[in-house]
VOGU-3710 file (C-alpha; in Angstrom, 3 decimals, decimal comma):
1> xxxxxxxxxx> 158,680/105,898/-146,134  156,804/105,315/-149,478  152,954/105,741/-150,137  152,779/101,914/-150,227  154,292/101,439/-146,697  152,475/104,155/-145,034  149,062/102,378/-147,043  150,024/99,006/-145,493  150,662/100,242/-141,984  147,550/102,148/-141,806
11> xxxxxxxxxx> 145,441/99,098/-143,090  147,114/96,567/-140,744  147,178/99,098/-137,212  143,358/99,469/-138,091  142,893/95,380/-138,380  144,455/94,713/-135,363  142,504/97,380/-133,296  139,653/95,513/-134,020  138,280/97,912/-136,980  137,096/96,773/-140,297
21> xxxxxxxxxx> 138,564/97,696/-143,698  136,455/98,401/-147,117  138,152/97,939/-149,787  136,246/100,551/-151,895  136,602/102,837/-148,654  140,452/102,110/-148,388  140,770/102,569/-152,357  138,750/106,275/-152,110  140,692/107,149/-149,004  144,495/106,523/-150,611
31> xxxxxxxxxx> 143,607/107,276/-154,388  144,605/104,136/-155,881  142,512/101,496/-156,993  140,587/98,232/-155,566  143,096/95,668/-156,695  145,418/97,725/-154,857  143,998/97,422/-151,920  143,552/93,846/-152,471  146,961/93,023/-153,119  147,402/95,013/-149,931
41> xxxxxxxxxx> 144,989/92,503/-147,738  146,547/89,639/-149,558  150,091/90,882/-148,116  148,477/91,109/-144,608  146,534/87,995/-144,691  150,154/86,045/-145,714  152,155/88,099/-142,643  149,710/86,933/-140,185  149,757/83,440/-141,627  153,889/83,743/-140,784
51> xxxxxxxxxx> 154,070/85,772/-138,123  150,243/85,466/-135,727  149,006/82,316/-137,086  146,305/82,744/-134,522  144,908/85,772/-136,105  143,513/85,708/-139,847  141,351/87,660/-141,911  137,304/86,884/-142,201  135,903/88,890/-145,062  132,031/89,929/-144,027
61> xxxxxxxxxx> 129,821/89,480/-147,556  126,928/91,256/-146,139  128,908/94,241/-145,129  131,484/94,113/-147,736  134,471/94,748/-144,999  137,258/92,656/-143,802  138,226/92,007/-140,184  141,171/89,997/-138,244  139,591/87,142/-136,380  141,199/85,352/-133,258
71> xxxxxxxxxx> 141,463/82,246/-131,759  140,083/82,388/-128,560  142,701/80,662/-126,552  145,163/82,767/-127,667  143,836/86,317/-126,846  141,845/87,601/-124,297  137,651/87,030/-124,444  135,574/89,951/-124,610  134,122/88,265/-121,624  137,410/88,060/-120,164
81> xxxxxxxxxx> 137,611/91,685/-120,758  134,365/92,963/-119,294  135,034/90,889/-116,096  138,717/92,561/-115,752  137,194/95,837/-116,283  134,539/95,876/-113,828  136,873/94,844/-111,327  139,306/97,254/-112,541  136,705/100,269/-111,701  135,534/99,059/-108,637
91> xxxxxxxxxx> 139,196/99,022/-107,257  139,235/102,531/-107,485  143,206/102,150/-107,640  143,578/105,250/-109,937  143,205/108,691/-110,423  140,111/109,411/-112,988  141,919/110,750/-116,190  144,493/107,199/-115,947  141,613/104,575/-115,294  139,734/105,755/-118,350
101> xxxxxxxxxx> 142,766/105,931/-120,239  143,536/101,946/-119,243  140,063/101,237/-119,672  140,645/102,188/-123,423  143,327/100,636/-123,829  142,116/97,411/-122,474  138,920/97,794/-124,841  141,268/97,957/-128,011  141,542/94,309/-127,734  137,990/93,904/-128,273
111> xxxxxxxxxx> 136,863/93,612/-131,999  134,619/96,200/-133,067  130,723/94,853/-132,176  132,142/93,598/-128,614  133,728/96,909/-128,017  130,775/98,554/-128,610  128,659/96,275/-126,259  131,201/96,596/-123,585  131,389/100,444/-123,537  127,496/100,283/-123,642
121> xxxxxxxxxx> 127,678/98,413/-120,617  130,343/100,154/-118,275  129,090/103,771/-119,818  127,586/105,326/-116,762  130,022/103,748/-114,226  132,883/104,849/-116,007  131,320/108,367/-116,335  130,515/108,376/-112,534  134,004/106,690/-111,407  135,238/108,197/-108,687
131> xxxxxxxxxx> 139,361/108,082/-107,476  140,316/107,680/-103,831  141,034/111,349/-102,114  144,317/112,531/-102,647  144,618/109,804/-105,392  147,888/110,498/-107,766  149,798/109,069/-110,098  151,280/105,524/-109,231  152,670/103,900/-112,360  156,303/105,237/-112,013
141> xxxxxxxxxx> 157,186/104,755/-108,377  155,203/100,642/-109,270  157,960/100,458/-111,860  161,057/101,802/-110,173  159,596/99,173/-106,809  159,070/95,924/-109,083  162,779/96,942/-110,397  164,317/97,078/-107,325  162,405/93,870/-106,096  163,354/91,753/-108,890
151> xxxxxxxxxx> 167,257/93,242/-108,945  167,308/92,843/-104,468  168,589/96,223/-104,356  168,021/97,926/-101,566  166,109/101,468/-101,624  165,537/104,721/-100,201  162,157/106,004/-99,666  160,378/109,237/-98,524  157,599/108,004/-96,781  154,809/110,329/-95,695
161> xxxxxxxxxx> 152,113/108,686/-93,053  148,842/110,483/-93,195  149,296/112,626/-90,367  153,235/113,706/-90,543  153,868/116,931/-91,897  157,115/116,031/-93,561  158,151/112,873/-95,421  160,607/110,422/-93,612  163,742/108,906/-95,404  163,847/105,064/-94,855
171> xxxxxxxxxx> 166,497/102,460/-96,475  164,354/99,012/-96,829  164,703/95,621/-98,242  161,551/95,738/-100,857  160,522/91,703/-100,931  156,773/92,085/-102,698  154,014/94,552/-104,039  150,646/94,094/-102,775  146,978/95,068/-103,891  144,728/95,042/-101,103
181> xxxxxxxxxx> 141,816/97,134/-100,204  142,081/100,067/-102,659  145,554/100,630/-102,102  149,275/99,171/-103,578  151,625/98,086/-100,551  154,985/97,939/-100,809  156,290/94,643/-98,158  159,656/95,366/-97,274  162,174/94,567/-94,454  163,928/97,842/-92,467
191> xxxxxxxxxx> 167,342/97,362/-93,518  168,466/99,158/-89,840  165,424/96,545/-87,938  165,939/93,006/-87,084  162,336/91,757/-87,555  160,926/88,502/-88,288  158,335/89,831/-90,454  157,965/92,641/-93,028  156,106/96,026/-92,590  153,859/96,966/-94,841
201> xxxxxxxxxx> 153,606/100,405/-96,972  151,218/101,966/-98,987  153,000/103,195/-102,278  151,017/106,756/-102,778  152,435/107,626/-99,880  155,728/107,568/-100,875  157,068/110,689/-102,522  160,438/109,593/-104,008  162,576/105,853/-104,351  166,029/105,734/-105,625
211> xxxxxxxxxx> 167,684/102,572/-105,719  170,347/101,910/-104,345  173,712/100,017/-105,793  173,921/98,426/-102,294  172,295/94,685/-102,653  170,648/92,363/-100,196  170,211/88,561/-100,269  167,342/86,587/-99,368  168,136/82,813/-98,914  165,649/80,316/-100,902
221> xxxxxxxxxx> 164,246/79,375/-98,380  163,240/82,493/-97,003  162,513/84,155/-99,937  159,117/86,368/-99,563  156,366/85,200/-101,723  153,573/88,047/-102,304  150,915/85,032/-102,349  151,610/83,034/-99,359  151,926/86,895/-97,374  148,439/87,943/-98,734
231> xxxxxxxxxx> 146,712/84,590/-97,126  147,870/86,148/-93,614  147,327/89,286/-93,313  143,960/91,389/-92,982  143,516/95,103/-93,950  147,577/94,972/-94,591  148,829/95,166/-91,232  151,378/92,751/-90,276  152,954/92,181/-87,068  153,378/88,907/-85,215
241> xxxxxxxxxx> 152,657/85,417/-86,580  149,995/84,051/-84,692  148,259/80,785/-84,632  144,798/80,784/-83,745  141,765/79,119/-82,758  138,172/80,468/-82,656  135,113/79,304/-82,719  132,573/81,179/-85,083  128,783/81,108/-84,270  127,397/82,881/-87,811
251> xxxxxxxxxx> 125,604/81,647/-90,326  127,884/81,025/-93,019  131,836/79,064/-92,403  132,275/79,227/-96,175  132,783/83,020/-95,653  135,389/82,728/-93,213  137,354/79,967/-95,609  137,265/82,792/-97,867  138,005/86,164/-96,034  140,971/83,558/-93,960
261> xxxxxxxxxx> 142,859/81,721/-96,782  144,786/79,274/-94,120  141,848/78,765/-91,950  141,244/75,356/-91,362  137,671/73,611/-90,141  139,113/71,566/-87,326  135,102/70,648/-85,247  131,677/71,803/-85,715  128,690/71,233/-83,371  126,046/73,333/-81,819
271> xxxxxxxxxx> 128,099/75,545/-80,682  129,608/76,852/-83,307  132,077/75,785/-86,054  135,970/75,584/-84,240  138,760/76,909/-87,313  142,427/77,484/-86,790  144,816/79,964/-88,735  147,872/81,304/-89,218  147,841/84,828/-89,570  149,849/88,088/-88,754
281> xxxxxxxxxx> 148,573/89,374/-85,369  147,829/93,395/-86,227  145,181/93,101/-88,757  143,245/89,863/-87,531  142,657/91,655/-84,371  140,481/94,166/-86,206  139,034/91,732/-88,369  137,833/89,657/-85,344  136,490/92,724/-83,613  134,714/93,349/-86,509
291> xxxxxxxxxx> 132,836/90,203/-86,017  130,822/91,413/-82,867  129,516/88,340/-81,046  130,044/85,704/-83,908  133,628/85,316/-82,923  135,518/84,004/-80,089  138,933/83,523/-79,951  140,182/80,038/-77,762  144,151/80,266/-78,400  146,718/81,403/-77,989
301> xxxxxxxxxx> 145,375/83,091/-74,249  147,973/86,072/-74,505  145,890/87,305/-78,132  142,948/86,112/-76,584  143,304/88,177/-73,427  144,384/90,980/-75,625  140,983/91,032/-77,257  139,313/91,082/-73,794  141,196/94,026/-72,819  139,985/96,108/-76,259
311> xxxxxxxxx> 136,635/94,798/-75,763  136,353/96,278/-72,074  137,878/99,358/-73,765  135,253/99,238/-76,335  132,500/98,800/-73,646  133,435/101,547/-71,385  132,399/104,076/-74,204  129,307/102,951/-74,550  128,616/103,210/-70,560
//
């Protein structure tokens, strides 16, 4: 590669990293001279013309430096970006070392003055961030799951629960990939099971996938859709499909709209607000619990009487 190519590359890479270019800098720093340089910026400014039309070059007069402006619509806001990160941290999805190494990444998108306000802002969080226990490394066992989701090949999986001393092998159906509560979930269907509904499992805990050559079909109109599955579950456990009624006596319905996607106002009074939902029976139980006294459940009586039972449970500690 010639001196000119190399001088090019190394001009444009900065640019589009959000960093400014001098041209006497750029001239001192390669040994040729300014009209170099400027023949240089003229060849960038006429690529991005062709091939980003949404990016051009904005020459600064009071700092004597070019830069690659963007149209808005087309790339990602520095607000944008803030809001993603912040979220991103408070997941607490990765291990330390890989979140700041995203979080860079992410800020590279930011032009220079933004990127510095950001990193201002997110400074001491990102130096106190702290993982998950036992967090690890994620990204490859992600990709080899969204593979075998999109191709429907079936899998094999060593799956390790929390208190088994020795991984399990399992041959699923993967259908989804979930982010819910801190952790990924992988929603699959036993391949050796006739269920109804998927099970749920977290990713870190699985030690090894290999995919399969064996495939598995899911008609159209069963096909699992990651969105409609999140709206029903709570804290990822699945189980039955249950609808419910209960009436809630807190201070605030908009709050159960939003923790209960499918919940539905069907009567309020003074006695309460009355919603019904569909949701998958394992993790609404703890969720209602959860609710103490605001929450009772009406229908159906076999979940209701099932809460009854846990609450006598409950009770009898406490005696």
């Amino acid at each position: 590669m010639n001196n000119q190519n190399i001088r090019l590359l190394s001009l444009f890479n900065r640019l589009k990293s959000g960093k400014s270019i001098s041209k006497l800098e750029e001239a001192t720093r390669f040994g040729v001279s300014e009209k170099t340089i400027q023949r240089d910026i003229g060849d960038i400014r006429e690529y991005l013309e062709i091939e980003d039309p949404g990016s051009y070059l904005v020459f600064n007069k009071k700092e004597k430096n070019y830069t690659i402006s963007r149209e808005e619509q087309k790339y990602i806001s520095s607000q944008e970006l803030l809001a993603i990160v912040k979220i991103l941290m408070d997941s607490r999805a990765f291990p330390k070392k890989e979140m700041q190494a995203i979080i860079d990444h992410l800020l590279e998108l930011s032009v220079s003055e933004n990127k510095k306000l950001i990193e201002s802002i997110i400074s001491n969080e990102k130096y106190l961030y702290e993982s998950l226990q036992n967090s690890k490394s994620i990204f490859e066992t992600l990709w080899n799951l969204a593979k075998s989701i999109n191709s429907k090949n079936l899998i094999q999986v060593a799956y390790k629960k929390e208190y088994e001393n020795k991984a399990k092998a399992k041959i699923l159906k993967p259908v989804g990939l979930i982010f819910s509560e801190f952790y990924f979930y992988l929603i699959a269907y036993q391949s050796n099971v006739d269920l109804d509904f998927p099970k749920t499992y977290r990713v870190d805990r699985i030690e090894e996938v290999k995919i399969l050559p064996d495939k598995f079909k899911v008609p159209y109109s069963d096909r699992f859709q990651e969105g409609e599955f999140k709206k029903r579950v709570q804290f990822m456990y699945s189980g039955e499909l249950l609808h419910i009624k209960f009436r809630y006596k807190g201070w605030s319905p908009q709050a159960i709209l939003d923790r209960l996607p499918t919940a539905k106002i069907v009567k309020q009074d003074g006695s309460g607000t009355v919603f019904t939902a569909e949701v998958f029976g394992e993790g609404i139980k703890m969720w209602l619990l959860s609710q103490a006294e605001y929450i009772e459940v009406l229908e159906p009586a076999h979940f209701r009487e099932t809460l009854a039972k846990t609450i006598r449970k409950m009770n009898n500690l406490y005696e």
